[in-house]
C-alpha positions as CSV (number, residue, x, y, z in Angstrom):
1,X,-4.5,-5.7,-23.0
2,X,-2.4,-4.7,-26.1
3,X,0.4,-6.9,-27.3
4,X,3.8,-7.1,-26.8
5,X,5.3,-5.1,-29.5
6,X,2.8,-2.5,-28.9
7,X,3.7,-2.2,-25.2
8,X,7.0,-1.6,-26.1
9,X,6.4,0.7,-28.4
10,X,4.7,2.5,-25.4
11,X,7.5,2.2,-23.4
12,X,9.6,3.8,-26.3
13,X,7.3,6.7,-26.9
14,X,7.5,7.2,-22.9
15,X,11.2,7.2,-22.4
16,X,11.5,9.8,-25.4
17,X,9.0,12.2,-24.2
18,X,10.8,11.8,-21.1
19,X,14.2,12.4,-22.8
20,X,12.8,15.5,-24.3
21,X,11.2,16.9,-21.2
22,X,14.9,16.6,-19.5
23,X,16.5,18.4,-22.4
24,X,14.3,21.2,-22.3
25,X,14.4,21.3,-18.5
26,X,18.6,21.7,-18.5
27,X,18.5,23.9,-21.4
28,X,15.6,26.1,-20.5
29,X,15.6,26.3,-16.5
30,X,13.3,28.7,-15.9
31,X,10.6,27.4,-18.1
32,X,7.8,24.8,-17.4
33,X,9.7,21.7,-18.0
34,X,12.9,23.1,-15.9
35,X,10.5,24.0,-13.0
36,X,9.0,20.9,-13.2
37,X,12.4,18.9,-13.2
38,X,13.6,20.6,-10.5
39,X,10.7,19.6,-8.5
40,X,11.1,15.6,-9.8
41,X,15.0,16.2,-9.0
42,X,14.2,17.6,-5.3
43,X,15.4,15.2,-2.4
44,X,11.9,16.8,-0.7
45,X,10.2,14.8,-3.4
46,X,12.6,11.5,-3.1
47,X,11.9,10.9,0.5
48,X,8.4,12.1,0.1
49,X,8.3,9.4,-2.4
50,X,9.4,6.8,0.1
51,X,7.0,7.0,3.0
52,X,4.2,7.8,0.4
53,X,4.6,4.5,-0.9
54,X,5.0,2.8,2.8
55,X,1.4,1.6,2.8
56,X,0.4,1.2,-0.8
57,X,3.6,-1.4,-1.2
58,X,2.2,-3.2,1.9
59,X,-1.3,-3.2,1.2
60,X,0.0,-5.0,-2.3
61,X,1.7,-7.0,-0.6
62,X,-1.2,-8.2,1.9
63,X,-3.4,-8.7,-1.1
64,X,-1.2,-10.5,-3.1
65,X,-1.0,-13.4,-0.5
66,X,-4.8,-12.9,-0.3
67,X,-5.5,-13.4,-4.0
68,X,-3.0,-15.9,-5.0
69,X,-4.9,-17.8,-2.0
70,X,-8.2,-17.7,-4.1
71,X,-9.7,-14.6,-2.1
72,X,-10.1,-11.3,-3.7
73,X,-9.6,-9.0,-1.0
74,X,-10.6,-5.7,-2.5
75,X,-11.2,-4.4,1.4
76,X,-7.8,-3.2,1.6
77,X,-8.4,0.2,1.4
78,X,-10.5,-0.7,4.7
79,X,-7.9,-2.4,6.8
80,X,-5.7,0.8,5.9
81,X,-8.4,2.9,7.5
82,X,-8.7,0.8,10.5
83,X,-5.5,0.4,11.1
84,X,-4.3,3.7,10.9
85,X,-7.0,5.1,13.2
86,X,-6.1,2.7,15.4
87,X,-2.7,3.1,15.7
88,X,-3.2,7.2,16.5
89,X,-5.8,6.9,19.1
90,X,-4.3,3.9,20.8
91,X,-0.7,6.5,20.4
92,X,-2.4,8.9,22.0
93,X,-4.8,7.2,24.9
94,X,-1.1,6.1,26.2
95,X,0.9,9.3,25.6
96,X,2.6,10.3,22.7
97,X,6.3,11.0,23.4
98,X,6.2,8.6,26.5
99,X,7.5,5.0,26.7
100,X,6.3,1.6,28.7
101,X,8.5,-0.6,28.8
102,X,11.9,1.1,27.3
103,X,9.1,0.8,24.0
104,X,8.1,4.4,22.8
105,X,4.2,4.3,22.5
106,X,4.5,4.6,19.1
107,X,5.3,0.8,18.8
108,X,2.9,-0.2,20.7
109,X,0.1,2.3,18.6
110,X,1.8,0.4,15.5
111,X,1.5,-2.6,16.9
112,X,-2.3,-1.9,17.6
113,X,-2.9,-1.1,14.3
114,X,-1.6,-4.1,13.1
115,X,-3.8,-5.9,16.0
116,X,-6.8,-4.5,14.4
117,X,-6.2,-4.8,11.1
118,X,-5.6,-8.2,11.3
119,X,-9.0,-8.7,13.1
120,X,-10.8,-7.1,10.4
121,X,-9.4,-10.2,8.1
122,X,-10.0,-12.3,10.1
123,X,-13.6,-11.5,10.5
124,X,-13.6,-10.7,6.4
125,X,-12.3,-14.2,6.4
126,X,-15.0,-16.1,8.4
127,X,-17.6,-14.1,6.3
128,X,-16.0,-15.4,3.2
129,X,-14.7,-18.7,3.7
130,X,-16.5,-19.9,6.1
131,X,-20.3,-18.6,4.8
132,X,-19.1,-18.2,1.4
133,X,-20.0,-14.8,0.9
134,X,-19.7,-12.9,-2.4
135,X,-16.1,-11.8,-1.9
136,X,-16.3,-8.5,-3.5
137,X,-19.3,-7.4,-1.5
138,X,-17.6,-8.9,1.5
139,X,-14.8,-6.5,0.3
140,X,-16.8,-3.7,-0.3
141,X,-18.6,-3.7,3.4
142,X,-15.2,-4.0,4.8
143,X,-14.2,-1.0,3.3
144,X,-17.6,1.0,3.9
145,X,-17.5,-0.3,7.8
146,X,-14.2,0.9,8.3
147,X,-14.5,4.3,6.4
148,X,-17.7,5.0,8.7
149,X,-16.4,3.7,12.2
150,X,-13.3,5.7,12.2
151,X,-15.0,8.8,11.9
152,X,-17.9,7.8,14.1
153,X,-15.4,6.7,16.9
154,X,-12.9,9.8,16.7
155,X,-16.2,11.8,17.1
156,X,-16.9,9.9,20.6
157,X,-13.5,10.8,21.8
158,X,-12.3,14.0,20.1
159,X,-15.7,15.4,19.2
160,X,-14.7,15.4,15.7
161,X,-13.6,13.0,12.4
162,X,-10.0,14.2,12.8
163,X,-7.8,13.1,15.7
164,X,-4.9,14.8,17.6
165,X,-2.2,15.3,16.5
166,X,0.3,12.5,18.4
167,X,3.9,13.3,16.4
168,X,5.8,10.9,14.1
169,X,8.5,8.7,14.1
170,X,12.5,10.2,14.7
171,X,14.0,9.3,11.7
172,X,17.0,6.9,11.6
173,X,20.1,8.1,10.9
174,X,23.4,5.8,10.2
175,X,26.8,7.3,10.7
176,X,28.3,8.2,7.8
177,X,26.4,5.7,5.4
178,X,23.9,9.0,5.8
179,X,26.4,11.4,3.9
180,X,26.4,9.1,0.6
181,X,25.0,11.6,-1.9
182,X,21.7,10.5,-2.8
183,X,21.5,6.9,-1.2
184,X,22.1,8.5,2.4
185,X,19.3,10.0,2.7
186,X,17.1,7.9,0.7
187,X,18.1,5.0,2.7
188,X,19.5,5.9,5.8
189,X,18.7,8.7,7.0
190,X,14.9,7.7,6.9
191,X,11.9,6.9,9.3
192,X,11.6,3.5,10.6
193,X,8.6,2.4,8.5
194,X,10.7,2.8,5.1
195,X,12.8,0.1,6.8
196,X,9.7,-2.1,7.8
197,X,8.3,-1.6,4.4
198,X,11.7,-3.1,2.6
199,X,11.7,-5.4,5.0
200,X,8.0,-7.2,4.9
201,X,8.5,-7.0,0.8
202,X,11.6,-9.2,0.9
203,X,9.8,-11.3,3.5
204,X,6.9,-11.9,1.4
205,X,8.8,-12.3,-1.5
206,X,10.9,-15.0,0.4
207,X,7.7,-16.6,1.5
208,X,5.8,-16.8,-1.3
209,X,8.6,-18.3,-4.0
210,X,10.7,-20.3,-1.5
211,X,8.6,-22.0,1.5
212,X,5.8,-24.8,1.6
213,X,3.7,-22.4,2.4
214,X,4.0,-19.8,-0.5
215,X,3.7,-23.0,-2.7
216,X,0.4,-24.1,-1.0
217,X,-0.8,-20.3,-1.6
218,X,-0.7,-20.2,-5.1
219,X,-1.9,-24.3,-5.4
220,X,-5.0,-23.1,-3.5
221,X,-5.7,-20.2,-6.4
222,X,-4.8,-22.3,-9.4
223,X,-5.9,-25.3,-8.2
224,X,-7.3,-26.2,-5.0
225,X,-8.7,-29.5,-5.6
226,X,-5.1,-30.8,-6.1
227,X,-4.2,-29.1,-2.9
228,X,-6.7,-30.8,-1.2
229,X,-5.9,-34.0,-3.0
230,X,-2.2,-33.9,-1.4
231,X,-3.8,-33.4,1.9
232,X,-3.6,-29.8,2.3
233,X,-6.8,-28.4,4.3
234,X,-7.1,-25.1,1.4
235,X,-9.2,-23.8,3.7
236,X,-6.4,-23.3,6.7
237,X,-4.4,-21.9,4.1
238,X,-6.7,-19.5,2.7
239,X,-7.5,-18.1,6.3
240,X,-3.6,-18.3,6.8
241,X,-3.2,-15.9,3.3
242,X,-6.3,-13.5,4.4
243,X,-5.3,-12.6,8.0
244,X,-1.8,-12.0,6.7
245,X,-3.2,-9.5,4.1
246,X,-4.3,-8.2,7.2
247,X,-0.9,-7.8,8.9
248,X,1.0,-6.3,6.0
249,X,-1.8,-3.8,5.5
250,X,-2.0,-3.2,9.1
251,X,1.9,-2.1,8.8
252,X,1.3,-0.1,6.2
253,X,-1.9,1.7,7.5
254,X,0.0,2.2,10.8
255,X,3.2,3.1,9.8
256,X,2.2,5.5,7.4
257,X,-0.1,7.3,10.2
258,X,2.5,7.2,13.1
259,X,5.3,7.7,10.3
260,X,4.1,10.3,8.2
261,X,1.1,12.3,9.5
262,X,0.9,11.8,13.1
263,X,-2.8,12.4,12.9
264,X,-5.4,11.3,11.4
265,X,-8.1,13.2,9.7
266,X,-11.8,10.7,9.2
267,X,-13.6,13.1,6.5
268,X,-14.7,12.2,3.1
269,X,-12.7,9.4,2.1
270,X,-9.8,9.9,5.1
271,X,-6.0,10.7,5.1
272,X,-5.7,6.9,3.1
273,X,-6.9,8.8,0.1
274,X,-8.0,5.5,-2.0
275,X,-4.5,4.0,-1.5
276,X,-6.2,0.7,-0.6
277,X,-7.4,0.8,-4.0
278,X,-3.9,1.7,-5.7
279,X,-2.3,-0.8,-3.7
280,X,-5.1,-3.7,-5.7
281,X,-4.0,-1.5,-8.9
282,X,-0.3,-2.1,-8.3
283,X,-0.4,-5.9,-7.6
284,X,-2.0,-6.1,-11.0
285,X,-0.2,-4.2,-12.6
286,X,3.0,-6.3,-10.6
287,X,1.4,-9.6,-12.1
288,X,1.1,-10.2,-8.5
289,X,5.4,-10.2,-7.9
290,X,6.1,-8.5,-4.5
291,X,9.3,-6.8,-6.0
292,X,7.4,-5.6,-8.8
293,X,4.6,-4.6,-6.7
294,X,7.0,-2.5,-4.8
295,X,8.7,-0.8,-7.8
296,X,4.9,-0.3,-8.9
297,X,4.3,2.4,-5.5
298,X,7.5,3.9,-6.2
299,X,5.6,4.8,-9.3
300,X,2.6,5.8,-8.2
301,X,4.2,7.7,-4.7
302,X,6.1,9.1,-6.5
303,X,3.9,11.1,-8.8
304,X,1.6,11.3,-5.6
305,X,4.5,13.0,-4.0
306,X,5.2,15.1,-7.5
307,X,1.9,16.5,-7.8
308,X,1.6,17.4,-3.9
309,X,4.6,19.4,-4.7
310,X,4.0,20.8,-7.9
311,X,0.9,22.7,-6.7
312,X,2.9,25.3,-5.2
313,X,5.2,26.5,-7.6
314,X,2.6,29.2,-8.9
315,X,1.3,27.8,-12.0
316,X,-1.9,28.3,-12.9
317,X,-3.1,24.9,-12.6
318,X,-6.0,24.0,-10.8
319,X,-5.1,21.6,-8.0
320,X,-8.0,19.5,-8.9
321,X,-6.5,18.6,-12.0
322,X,-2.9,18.1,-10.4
323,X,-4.4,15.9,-7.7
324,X,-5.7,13.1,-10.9
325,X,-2.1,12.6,-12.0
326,X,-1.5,9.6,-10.0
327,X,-5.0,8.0,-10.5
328,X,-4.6,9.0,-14.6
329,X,-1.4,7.2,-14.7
330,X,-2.7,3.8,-12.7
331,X,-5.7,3.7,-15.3
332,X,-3.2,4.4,-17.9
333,X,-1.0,1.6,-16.7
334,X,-3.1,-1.1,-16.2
335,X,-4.8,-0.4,-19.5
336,X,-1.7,-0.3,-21.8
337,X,0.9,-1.6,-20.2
338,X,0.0,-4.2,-17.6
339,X,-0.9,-8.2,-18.4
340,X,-2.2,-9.7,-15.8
341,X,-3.4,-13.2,-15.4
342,X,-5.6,-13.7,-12.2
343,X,-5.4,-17.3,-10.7
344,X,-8.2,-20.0,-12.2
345,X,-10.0,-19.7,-8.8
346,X,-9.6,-16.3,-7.6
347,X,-13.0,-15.7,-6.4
348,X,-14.0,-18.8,-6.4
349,X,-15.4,-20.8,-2.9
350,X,-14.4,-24.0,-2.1
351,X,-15.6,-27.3,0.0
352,X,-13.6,-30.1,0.9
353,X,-14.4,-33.0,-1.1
354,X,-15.6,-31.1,-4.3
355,X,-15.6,-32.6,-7.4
């Protein structure tokens, strides 16, 4: 990490070179920088921005709760996985399109996923807390079981890694709060997991700075030996953290399939593209604040949803290079701009009783 007066010199050198690109983008339309703004000013790449950051903000939030705890849960990127597959193939076994209930079976695919997901933690849970395994291998098998049994399931059933294709969610549209320029459709005239995603932030926010509980989560990071002193079992709490790492990655794995793609394709590293793994990136980078991890995916969807559009506006730019933006900028941030302190024992297993 670099000082403070250094990272705001950063931040100065940033906002100029932003300042300039703007200038030369009004002044000179037709150029680079005026193509390129017009693309950043799109609302295609607003909303884009949105759903793209649907299940890194949630998968920040589920591993906040999971660190603060004292577990590192870099699996994230797994439960996304799980969760989204899930949620498709559980869409489409009960009919896309069709209801039980008066519920579309797109609920109850989300709900699946969420089902799921939160298994996998709990099971990543067990492994760690209860036969104190390495937590970062534990994480790392997590991740590698879930990026081979989706494929290796969708196979059985659809003869192939991808999945059919089961729709989205209809998009939610308020009455005349939709026609306020920029804000409407931004904010209400949206799919329902931009509203879920809000939602769970301000609920773990809520939770973690004003209840017992969020109070008994960070105590069991920084220190649980007091926490057990007070009569807290810091284990309860630490399996209470995990599986609901698992639930807010679950939403955002299964919202952002049955919300944005509809499908879901299992080759090479799957449709979750490493977001797992931008999601730890954001926390940190967030100093584990659920508002600030949240402002962080707007950040990184954002350019995600940039460079997906600036590929086809005929520059000679190899997509390859265009697709590194938003990984570039995450190393970027958390090298010169981010100052993160992880809790004392993050990592760290624990027995009842310790000295």
């Amino acid at each position: 990490m670099i000082d403070g007066l250094s990272r705001w010199t950063i931040v100065a050198i940033t906002a100029s070179i932003a300042v300039v690109w703007i200038a030369l983008g009004v002044v000179f339309p037709d150029s680079w920088a005026g193509v390129t703004l017009s693309v950043a000013a799109s609302p295609g790449t607003h909303t884009a921005m949105l759903r793209l950051a649907v299940p890194i903000a949630l998968a920040a939030i589920g591993g906040i709760f999971a660190e603060k705890s004292g577990v590192i849960n870099i699996g994230i990127e797994g439960l996304l996985i799980v969760s989204a597959f899930s949620a498709v193939i559980v869409t489409f076994w009960l009919g896309s399109g069709e209801s039980t209930f008066a519920v579309s079976h797109h609920w109850w695919g989300l709900l699946a996923g969420v089902l799921v997901s939160t298994l996998f933690a709990l099971l990543f849970a067990v492994v760690c807390i209860e036969y104190k395994a390495d937590q970062i291998i534990a994480g790392l098998a997590l991740w590698l079981i879930a990026l081979g049994l989706a494929p290796f399931v969708s196979r059985i059933v659809f003869d192939s890694p991808n999945t059919g294709n089961v729709g989205t969610f209809d998009n939610v549209t308020i009455p005349v709060l939709s026609e306020i320029p920029l804000l409407g459709y931004l904010l209400f005239d949206t799919p329902p997991q931009v509203y879920l995603m809000f939602g769970a932030v301000l609920v773990g926010w809520y939770v973690l700075n004003w209840t017992s509980f969020g109070r008994w989560v960070v105590a069991s990071g920084e220190n649980p030996k007091a926490l057990d002193t007070a009569g807290v079992d810091v284990r309860k709490v630490r399996y209470a953290a995990v599986i609901l790492s698992g639930v807010f990655a679950g939403l955002g794995g299964a919202g952002f399939a049955l919300g944005q793609l509809g499908t879901f394709a299992g080759g090479g590293e799957t449709d979750m593209q490493g977001r797992g793994f931008i999601a730890i990136a954001t926390y940190l980078f967030a100093n584990y604040h659920p508002l600030g991890a949240l402002a962080g995916s707007f950040l990184f969807a954002g350019l995600d949803a940039f460079q997906l559009r600036i590929q086809n506006i005929g520059y000679a730019v190899p997509s390859e290079l265009v697709r590194t933006i938003p990984y570039v900028v995450v190393i970027l941030v958390i090298t010169f701009v981010g100052k993160t302190r992880l809790p004392d024992a993050a990592g760290e297993n624990y027995e009842s009783g310790e000295d």
